[in-house]
N, C-alpha and C positions, 0 to 999 in steps of 0.2 A: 704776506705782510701783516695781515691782522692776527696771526698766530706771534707775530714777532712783538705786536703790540701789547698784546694779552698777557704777554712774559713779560715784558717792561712794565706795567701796571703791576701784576703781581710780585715783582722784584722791591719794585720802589713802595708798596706795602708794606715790606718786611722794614723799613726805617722810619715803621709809626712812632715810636718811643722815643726816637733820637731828642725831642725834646725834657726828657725822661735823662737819655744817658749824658746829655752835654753838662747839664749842672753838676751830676755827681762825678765823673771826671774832674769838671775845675774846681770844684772844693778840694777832690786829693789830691789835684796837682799843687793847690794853693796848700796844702799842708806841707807835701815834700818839698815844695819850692821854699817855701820860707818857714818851717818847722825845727822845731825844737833836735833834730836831729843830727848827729856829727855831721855828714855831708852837708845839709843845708847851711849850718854854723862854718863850715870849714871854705865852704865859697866865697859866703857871703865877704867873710873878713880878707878872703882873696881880691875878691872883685872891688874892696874895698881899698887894700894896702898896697896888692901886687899888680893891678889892672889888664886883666889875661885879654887874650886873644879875643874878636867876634864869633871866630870860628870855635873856641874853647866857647864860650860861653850859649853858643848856638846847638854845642853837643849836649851841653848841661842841661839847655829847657825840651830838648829831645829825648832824653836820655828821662828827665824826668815825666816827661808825660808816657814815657813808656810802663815808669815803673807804679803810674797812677792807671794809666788803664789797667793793670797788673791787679792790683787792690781793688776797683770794682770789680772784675771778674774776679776772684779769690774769696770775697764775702758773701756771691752767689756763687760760688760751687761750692764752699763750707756745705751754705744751708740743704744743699741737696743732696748732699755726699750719705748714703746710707749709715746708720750709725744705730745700735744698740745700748740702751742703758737697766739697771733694773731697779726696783721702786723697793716699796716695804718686804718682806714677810710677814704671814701671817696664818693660824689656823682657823677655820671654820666648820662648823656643824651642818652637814649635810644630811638631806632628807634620804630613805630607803623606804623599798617597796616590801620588806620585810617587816611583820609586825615585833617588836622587842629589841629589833637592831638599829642602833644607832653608828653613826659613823663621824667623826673629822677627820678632816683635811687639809694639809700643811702646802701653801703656795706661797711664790715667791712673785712679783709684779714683774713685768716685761715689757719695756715700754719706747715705740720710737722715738728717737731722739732729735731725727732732724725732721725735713717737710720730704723727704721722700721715703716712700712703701716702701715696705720688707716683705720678700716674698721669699718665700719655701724654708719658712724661719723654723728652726728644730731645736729641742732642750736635751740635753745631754748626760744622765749622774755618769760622771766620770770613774766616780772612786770612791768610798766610805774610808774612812778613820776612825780609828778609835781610840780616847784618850787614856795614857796609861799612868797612874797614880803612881809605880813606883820609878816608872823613868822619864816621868816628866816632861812625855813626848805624845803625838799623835804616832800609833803603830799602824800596819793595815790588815783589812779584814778581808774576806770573802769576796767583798764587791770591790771587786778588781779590775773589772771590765767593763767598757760604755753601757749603759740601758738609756734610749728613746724613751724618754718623758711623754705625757698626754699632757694637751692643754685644755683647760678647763671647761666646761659647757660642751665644747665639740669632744671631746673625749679621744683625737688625734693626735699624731704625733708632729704635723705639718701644718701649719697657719699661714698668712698675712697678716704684718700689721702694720694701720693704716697708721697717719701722725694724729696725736690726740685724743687713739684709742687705744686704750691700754689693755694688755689681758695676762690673765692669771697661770703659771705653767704649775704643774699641779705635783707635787713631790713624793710624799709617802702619804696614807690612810691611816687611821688606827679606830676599829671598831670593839663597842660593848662586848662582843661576843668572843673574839679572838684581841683580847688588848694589847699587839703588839704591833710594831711599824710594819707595813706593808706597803713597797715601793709603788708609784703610779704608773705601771707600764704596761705596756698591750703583752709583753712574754719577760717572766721574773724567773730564773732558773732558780732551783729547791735550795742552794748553796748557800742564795742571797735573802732567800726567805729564813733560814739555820740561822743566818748571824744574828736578826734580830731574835729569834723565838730565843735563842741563849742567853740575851743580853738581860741585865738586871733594869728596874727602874732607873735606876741611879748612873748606869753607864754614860758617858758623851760622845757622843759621836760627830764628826765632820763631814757633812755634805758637799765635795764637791763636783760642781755644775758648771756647764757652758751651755751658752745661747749659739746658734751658730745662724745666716739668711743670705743668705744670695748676692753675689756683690758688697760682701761685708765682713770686714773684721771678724773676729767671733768676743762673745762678752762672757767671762768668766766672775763667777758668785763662791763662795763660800761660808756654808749655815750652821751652825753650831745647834746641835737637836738633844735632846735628852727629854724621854718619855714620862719621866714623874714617876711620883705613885697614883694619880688620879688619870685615867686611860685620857679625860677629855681635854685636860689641859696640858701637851706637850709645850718646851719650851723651845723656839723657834728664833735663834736670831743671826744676824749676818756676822761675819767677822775678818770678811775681804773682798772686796770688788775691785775690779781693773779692767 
C-alpha cells in the first residue's frame, strides 16, 4: 500500500503546471471560439440566424478545445523540433607555427535554430562550380564528390551545437606561400587540389555545402568564392540558403 501511495504522490506531481497550462488553453480556445476565422465567423452567424442544435453546438465547443489544445502543444514542439540555420560568411587570418607563413580562412556560421541540441552535426562540399564567361552558366569541376568539412577550433568533422552557441565550419585555406584555395578536410584527393592550382585569380567558383545533425533536416548554403589578386583577401559571399 505505501508503494501504491508513493505512485500516487508522484503521479499527481507531474500536474505541477496545470496552473500554467489552464490559462493558455482558454486564451486559444477564446481565440478559435470567437476569432476572426471562417469557422468561428460562420457559427457564430449560425447560432445566430439558423439556431442549431445543443448537441451541434456542444460538438462545436468540443471540437474547438480540441483544436486549442492542438496549438499549445504545436508552439512547444515547434520550439524543440531540431532545426539548422546558417549565419554570415567570412574570411579570417589565422595564426601558424611556421615563421613567414601566413594563412586565411574562409567560414561560413552554423547556428541552432531552435532550444534543442544538434548532435553528430557534419558539413558537407558537396560540389565546386565554376562560372563560365562564355556560356553563361555555372559548369562543373573536379570536385565532384562529398569532402567532410572541419569545424573550426576542434579541427573535426563531427560537433554539437548547443542553442545560442554558434560555431564556424571551416571551408577552404589560402596561404602566403602556396596562394591558392585549399579545401578544409582531414583527406583532399590531388584532383581537388588540380582545380584550384589551375584556376586564375579571376576565376568564380561555387561552393556548394550542406549541414547535415541528427534528427534533422539537412541545411544547404551556397557561396560564391573568387581568390583575387591579393592571396589575403578572397571574396566570400552566400547566394542560396534553404
Amino acid at each position: 500500500m505505501h508503494q501504491v501511495f508513493k505512485w500516487l504522490k508522484i503521479w499527481l506531481q507531474t500536474f505541477d503546471l496545470l496552473p500554467d497550462y489552464f490559462p493558455a488553453i482558454v486564451r486559444r480556445w477564446h481565440d478559435v471560439l470567437w476569432g476572426a476565422g471562417i469557422v468561428a465567423v460562420g457559427f457564430v452567424l449560425w447560432w445566430f440566424l439558423g439556431n442549431p442544435s445543443v448537441r451541434i453546438i456542444a460538438s462545436y465547443l468540443a471540437a474547438v478545445m480540441f483544436i486549442a489544445g492542438y496549438y499549445v502543444w504545436r508552439a512547444d514542439h515547434i520550439r524543440l523540433l531540431p532545426k539548422l540555420k546558417f549565419g554570415d560568411a567570412r574570411v579570417v587570418k589565422t595564426p601558424t607555427n611556421q615563421p613567414g607563413l601566413e594563412r586565411v580562412v574562409a567560414q561560413v556560421l552554423v547556428q541552432c535554430a531552435t532550444d534543442a541540441s544538434l548532435t553528430d552535426c557534419r558539413g558537407h562540399l558537396l560540389r565546386v562550380l565554376k562560372w563560365s564567361n562564355s556560356d553563361k552558366k555555372w559548369t562543373p569541376t573536379d570536385v565532384d564528390e562529398p569532402l567532410d568539412l572541419l569545424w573550426s577550433i576542434i579541427d573535426e568533422p563531427v560537433r554539437t551545437l548547443q542553442p545560442g552557441i554558434d560555431q564556424q565550419l571551416c571551408i577552404f585555406s589560402i596561404d602566403s606561400v602556396r596562394p591558392t584555395i585549399a579545401i578544409w578536410a582531414a583527406r583532399t584527393p590531388f584532383r581537388v587540389s588540380a582545380t584550384f592550382e589551375r584556376a586564375s585569380p579571376n576565376d568564380i567558383f561555387r561552393f556548394d555545402i550542406q549541414v547535415t545533425a541528427r534528427d534533422c533536416g539537412p541545411s544547404n548554403i551556397s557561396l560564391e568564392v573568387k581568390s583575387g589578386d591579393q592571396w589575403d583577401k578572397p571574396t566570400v559571399r552566400p547566394t542560396r540558403q534553404d
